[in-house]
C-alpha positions as CSV (number, residue, x, y, z in Angstrom):
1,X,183.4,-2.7,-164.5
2,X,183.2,-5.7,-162.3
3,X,182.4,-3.4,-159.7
4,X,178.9,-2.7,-161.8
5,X,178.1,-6.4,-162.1
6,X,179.1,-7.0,-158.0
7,X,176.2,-4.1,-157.3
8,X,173.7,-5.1,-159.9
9,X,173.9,-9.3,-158.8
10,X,173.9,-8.8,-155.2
11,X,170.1,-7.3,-155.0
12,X,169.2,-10.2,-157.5
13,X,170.6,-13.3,-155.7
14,X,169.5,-11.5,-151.9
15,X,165.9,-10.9,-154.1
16,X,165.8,-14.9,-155.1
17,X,166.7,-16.0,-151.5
18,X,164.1,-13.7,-149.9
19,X,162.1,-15.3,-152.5
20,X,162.9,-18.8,-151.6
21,X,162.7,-18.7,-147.9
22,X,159.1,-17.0,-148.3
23,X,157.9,-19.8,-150.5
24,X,159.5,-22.3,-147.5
25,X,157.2,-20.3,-144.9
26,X,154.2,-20.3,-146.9
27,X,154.3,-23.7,-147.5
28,X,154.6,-24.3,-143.9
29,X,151.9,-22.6,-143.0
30,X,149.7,-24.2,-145.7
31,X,150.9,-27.5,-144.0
32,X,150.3,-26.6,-140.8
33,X,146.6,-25.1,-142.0
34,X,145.9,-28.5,-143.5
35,X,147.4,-30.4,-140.4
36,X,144.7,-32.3,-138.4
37,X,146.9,-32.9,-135.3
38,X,147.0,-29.3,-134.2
39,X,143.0,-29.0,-133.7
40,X,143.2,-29.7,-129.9
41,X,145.4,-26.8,-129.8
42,X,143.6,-24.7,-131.9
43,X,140.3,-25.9,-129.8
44,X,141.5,-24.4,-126.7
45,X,143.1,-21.0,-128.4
46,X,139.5,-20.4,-129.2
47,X,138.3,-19.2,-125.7
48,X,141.0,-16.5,-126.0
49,X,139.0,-13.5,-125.9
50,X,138.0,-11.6,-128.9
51,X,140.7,-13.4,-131.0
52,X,140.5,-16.9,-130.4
53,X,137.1,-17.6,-132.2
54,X,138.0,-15.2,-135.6
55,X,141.5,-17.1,-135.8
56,X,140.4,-20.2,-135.6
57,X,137.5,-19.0,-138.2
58,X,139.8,-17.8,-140.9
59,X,142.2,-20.6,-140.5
60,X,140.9,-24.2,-138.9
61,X,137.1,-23.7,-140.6
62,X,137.7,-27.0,-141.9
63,X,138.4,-28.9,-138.6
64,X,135.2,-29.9,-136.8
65,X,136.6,-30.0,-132.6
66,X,138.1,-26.6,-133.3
67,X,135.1,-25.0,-135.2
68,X,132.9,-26.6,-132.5
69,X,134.8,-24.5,-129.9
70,X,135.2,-21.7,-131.5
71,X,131.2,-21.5,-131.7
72,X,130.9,-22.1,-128.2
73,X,133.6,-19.5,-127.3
74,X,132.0,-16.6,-129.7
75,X,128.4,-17.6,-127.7
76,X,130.2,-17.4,-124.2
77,X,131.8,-13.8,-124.9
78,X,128.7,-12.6,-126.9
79,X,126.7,-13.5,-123.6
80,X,128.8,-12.6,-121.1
81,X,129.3,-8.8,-123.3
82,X,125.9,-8.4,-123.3
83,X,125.5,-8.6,-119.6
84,X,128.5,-6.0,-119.6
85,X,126.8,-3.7,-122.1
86,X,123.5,-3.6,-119.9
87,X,125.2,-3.1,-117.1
88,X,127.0,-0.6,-118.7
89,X,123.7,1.3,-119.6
90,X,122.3,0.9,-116.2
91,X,125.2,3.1,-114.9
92,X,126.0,5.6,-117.7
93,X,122.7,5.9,-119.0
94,X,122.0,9.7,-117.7
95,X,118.1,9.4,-116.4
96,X,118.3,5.6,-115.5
97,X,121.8,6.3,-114.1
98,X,120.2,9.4,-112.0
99,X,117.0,7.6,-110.8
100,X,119.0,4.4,-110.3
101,X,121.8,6.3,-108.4
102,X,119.3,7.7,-105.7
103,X,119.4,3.9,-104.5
104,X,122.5,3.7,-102.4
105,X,122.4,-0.4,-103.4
106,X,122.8,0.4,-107.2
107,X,126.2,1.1,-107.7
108,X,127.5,-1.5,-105.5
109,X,125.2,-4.0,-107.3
110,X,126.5,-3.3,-110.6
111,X,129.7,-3.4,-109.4
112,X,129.7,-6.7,-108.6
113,X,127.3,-8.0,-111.5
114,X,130.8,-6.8,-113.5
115,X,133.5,-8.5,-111.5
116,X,131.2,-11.6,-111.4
117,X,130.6,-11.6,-115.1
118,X,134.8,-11.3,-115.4
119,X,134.9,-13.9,-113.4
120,X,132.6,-16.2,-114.7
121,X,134.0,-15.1,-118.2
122,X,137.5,-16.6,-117.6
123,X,136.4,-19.5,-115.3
124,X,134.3,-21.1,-118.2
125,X,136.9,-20.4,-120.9
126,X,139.6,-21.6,-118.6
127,X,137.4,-24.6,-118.7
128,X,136.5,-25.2,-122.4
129,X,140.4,-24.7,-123.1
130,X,140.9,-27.4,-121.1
131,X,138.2,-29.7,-122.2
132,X,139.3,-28.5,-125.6
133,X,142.6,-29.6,-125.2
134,X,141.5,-33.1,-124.2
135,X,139.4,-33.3,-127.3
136,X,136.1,-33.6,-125.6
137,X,133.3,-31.5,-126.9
138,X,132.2,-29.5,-123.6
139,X,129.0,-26.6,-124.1
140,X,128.5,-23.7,-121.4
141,X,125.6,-25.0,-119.8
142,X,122.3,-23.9,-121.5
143,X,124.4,-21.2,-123.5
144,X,125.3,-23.2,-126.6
145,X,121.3,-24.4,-126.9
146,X,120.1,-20.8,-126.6
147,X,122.4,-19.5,-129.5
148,X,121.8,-22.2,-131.5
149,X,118.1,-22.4,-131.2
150,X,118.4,-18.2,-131.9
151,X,120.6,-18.6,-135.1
152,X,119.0,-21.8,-136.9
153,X,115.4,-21.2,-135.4
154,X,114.3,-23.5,-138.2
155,X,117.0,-26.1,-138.9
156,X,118.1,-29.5,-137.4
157,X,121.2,-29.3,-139.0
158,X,123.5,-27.7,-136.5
159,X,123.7,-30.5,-134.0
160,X,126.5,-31.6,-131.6
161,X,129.1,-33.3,-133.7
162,X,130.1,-37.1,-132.6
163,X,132.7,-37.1,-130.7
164,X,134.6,-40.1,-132.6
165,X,134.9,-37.4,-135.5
């Protein structure tokens, strides 16, 4: 019999310790959600590609310097994938590809309108990491203006933030 009660309370005390320590990590990650000191961080883990502006959407929408970022991240890759995609559709579209492809110059052109765009795609994230990181509030050159006028056409709202905030 005490065998029965060894089986039947050693699930339940492992379940209320899983239990426990699960509670401890969420509340840590609540804190650190909440924390204000980790925005320069958060900032520059923004110009990671593709990831860096959702996580910092889902989980620092409430922090200004990292939200700012983030927007000017998601503009720099949206731009920089659209010159890709056309690109793209130059080469692999079959009648422009054709016509385009009797020019010798074409392909090599292309080519390097890619490895530029790279290029220039890590160079200026490299650079708003580390102006994130500072805490400064750094824009792409004429990049953050264009998307901005394009979303919010109408609406003075969506201005740069001070930089005291």
């Amino acid at each position: 019999m005490p065998e029965e009660n060894d089986f039947s309370e050693k699930p339940k005390q492992f379940w209320n310790k899983s239990k426990d320590a699960a509670k401890k990590v969420s509340d840590s990650v609540q804190n650190s959600l909440h924390d204000e000191s980790n925005s320069k961080l958060y900032a520059a883990l923004a110009y990671v590609p593709i990831i860096g502006p959702i996580m910092v959407f889902v989980f620092k929408k409430n922090q200004k310097l990292a939200m700012f970022h983030a927007q000017n991240a998601g503009y720099l890759q949206i731009s920089f994938f659209l010159i890709y995609l056309a690109v793209w559709l130059f080469e692999f579209l079959p009648i422009l590809s054709q016509l385009l492809g009797m020019i010798q110059f074409v392909p090599y052109m292309t080519d390097a309108i890619k490895y530029i765009n790279i290029m220039g795609l890590l160079v200026l994230s490299v650079m708003g990491a580390i102006q994130a990181n500072a805490g400064k509030l750094w824009t792409v050159p004429y990049l953050y203006d264009f998307f901005n006028k394009m979303v919010n056409k109408s609406s003075d709202n969506k201005q740069l933030p001070n930089s005291k905030d």
